[in-house]
N, C-alpha and C positions, 0 to 999 in steps of 0.2 A: 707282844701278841696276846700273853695271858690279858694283861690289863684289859687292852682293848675288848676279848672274851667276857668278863667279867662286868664293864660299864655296860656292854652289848645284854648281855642277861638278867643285870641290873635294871636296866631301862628297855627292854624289848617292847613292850607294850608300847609304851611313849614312842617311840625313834618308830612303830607301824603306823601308828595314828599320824607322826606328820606325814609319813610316805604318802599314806593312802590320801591324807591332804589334797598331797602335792597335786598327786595324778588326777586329782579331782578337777581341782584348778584347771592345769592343764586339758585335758575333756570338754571343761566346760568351755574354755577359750575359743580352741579348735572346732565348733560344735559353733558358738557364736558366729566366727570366721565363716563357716561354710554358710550359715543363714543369709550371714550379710553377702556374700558371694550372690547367691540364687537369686538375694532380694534387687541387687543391683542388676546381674544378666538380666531379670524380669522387667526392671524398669527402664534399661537400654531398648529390650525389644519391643515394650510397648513406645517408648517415646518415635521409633523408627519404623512401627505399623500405626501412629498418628502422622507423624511426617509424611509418610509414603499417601497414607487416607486423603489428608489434606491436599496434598497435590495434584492426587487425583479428582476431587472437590475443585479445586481453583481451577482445571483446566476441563472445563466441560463446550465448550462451544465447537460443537463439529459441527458437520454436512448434513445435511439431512437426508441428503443422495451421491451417489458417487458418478452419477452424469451430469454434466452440464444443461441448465434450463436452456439454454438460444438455442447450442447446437445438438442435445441429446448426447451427444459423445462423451463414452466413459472415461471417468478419470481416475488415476492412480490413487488406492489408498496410500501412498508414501505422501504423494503429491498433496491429496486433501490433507492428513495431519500436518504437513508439516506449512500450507495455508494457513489451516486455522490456528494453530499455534504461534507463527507470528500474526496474523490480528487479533488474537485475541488480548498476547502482550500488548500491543497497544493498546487495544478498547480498556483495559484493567488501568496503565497509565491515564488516560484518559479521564475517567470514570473517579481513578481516586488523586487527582490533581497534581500528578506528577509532570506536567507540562512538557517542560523539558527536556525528558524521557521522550516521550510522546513526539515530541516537533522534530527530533536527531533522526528518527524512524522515518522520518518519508526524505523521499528524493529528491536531488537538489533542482532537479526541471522542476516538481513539483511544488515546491514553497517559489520557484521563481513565478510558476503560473496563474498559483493558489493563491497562495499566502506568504509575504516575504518577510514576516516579522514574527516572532514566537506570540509576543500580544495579538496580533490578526487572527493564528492559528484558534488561540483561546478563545477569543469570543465572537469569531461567527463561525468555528465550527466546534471545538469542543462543549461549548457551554448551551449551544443551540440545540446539539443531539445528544449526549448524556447526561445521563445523572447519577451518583453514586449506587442507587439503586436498580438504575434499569435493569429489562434482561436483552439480552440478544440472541439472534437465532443469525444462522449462516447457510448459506446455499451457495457453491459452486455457479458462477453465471456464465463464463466461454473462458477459456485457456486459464490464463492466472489471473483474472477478475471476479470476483466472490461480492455476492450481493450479503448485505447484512441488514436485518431488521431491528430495529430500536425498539422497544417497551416501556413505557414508566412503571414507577412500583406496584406491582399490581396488588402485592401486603397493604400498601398505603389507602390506596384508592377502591381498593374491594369489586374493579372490574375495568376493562378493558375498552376505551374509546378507540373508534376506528381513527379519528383526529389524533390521537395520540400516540400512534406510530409512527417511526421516521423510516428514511431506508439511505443507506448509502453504494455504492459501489466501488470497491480497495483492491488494488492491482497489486500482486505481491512481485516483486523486481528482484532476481538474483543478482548481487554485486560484488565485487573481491572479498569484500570482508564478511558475507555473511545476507542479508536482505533486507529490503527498505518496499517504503509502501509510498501506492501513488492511489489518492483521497477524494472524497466530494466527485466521482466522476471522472476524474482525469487518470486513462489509460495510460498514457506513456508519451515520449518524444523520439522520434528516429531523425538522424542526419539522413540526410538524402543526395544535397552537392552534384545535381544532375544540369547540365546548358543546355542552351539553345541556341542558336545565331540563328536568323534573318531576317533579312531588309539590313543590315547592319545594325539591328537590335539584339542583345544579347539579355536573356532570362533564365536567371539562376534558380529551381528551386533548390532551397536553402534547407529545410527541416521539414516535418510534420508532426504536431503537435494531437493525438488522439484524443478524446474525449468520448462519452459515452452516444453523446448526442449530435456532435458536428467533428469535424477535422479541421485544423487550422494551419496553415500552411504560411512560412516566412519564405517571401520569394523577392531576388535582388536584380533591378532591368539596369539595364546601360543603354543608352539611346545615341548609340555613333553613325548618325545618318546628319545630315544636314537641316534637316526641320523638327517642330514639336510634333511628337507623338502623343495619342492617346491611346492606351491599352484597352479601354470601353465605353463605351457610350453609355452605359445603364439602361437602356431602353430594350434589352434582349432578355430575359432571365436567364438564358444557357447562353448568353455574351460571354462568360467567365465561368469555365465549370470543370471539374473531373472528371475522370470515366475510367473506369474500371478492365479488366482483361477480357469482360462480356459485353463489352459495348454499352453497357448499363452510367448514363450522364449523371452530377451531382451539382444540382447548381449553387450559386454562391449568395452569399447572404448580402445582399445588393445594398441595403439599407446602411450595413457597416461601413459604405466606404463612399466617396465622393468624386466630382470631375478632381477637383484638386490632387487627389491622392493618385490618380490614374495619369495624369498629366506629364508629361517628361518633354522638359527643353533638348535641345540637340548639347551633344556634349555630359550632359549629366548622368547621376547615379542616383536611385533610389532603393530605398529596403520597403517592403509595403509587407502586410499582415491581412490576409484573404481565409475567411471562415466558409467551410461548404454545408451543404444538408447532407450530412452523411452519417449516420445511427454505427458506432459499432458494431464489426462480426469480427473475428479474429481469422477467417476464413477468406474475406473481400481482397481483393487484391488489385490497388487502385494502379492504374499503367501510364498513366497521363494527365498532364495541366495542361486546361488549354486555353487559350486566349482568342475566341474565334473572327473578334470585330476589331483588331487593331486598327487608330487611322492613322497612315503613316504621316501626311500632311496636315495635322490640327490645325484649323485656326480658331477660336472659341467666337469670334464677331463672326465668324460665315454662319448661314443656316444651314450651308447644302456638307455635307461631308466628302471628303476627299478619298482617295484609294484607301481600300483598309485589307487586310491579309489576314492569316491564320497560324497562330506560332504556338504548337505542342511543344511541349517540354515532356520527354519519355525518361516513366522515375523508376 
C-alpha cells in the first residue's frame, strides 16, 4: 500500500493528465454520437416529408366537382377519391409505358369489346391519347363514369390547341379483388337471361352491353313453328326497338344488320347482335325488347307478306 502511495505521489501529475485524457476522449465520442444521432433522425424525417410531398405531387388528378355533369347529383367525397385514384393509376401506366399494368386494369367484357390484345390496347388507345407529358383533368359524368380530358405538353408547345384535346369516358367497376376500369366509352355488360315464347318462337335476351352512345344487346331466337320466320322487315325504323318504363322507344340501328341475319328456317337457332340509339343515363331504365313486325310465314320470292305479330321480351 505504501508503494503504491508513493509511485502515486511520485507521478500524480502524470497518472491526472492521462485521466483527464481519457474523459476527454470519452466527451468527445459521446458528443460525436449525439450529432450523428440528430443528423440521422433529421435526415429520416426529411427523407419521409419528401416521400410524403411527392405522393402528394403524383396524385393530383381530382373532380373538379362533386356532382355529376348528366345528372347534377352529388357525389361522395369517398367515392370521387377513390375514382380518381384508380384512374389516375392507370392514366400514370399509361402515360409512362407500363402497358401491361395498364391492360390487367380494365375488365374482361371490356378487352373482349374493346380491345382483345395488349398490342390493340397500345396502339389505338394508349398511344392515340397519351403522352408522357400530358395533363389531364377529371370530372365526375353519372354514377361510376368519369369523363377525363387529355392535354399535350403545354411546356412544349407554349399554348393550348382546341384540336389537341382528347376526351375519354372510364367507368370504374368494383370487383372481389379490388377495381377495374371500363375505357374509350364502354360502360359495362349486364346479363339479362330474360324469354319469350310465341307463335312457338322463343327470344332470349341474352346481355346488354352499355356504351356511352348506344346499347347493344345479344339476343338468341329459336323458331319451333313449322315455317321460316323473319323477325323484321327493315322497312319500319321502330320495326326492332327498346322502350323504356316511360314508354319512351329506342330504335335500332338498321344498317347493322340484314334480311339474312333476321331470317330463321323452322327448326333452327340463332344468336344475332342488335345496337339501339340509346345515349347513356344511369337513371333510364329500359323494360322491354321488342320485335313488333315479325312474319311468321317468310317466303323471300313472295312480294306480299304473310301474318306477322309482336313478341316483347320484358328485361
Amino acid at each position: 500500500m505504501l508503494k503504491i502511495r508513493r509511485i502515486y505521489n511520485q507521478n500524480k501529475r502524470g497518472i491526472w493528465l492521462v485521466l483527464l485524457i481519457i474523459a476527454s476522449i470519452i466527451i468527445v465520442i459521446q458528443l460525436l454520437n449525439f450529432i450523428a444521432k440528430k443528423q440521422n433522425e433529421q435526415r429520416i424525417n426529411t427523407s419521409l416529408n419528401i416521400s410524403e410531398n411527392t405522393t402528394k405531387k403524383e396524385r393530383n388528378l381530382t373532380s373538379s366537382s362533386n356532382h355529376s355533369v348528366a345528372s347534377s347529383e352529388k357525389i361522395s367525397s369517398e367515392e370521387l377519391e377513390k375514382g380518381a385514384e384508380v384512374i389516375e393509376e392507370f392514366i400514370n401506366y399509361c402515360k409512362n409505358g407500363e402497358i401491361k399494368l395498364a391492360y390487367q386494369m380494365l375488365t374482361d367484357e371490356c378487352k373482349e369489346e374493346m380491345y382483345t390484345t395488349q398490342e390493340s390496347f397500345e396502339k389505338l388507345y394508349c398511344s392515340q391519347i397519351f403522352q408522357n407529358n400530358s395533363n389531364c383533368s377529371l370530372e365526375n359524368w353519372n354514377g361510376n363514369t368519369y369523363r377525363i380530358k387529355v392535354i399535350g405538353d403545354i411546356l412544349a408547345s407554349g399554348k393550348i390547341n382546341e384540336g389537341d384535346e382528347k376526351q375519354d369516358y372510364i367507368t370504374v367497376k368494383r370487383v372481389e379483388d379490388g377495381y377495374k376500369l371500363n375505357i374509350n366509352g364502354y360502360i359495362g355488360r349486364e346479363e339479362i337471361n330474360r324469354t319469350k315464347e310465341k307463335e312457338k318462337i322463343t327470344i332470349t335476351v341474352v346481355s346488354r352491353d352499355t356504351y356511352m352512345d348506344y346499347e347493344k344487346y345479344q339476343i338468341k331466337v329459336k323458331n319451333n313453328s313449322e315455317h321460316t320466320i323473319l323477325l323484321d322487315t327493315l322497312k319500319d325504323t321502330y320495326g326492332m326497338y327498346i322502350e323504356n318504363d316511360k314508354g319512351v322507344k329506342f330504335s335500332s340501328y338498321l344498317q347493322e344488320v340484314s334480311i339474312a341475319d333476321l331470317e330463321l328456317a323452322r327448326g333452327h337457332e340463332r344468336n344475332i347482335s342488335i345496337k339501339y340509339y340509346s345515349t347513356y343515363n344511369e337513371k333510364k331504365n329500359i323494360a322491354s325488347v321488342v320485335f313488333s313486325n315479325v312474319v311468321l310465314n317468310y317466303d323471300e320470292k313472295s312480294t306480299a307478306m304473310s301474318e306477322k305479330t309482336n313478341i316483347a321480351v320484358e328485361i
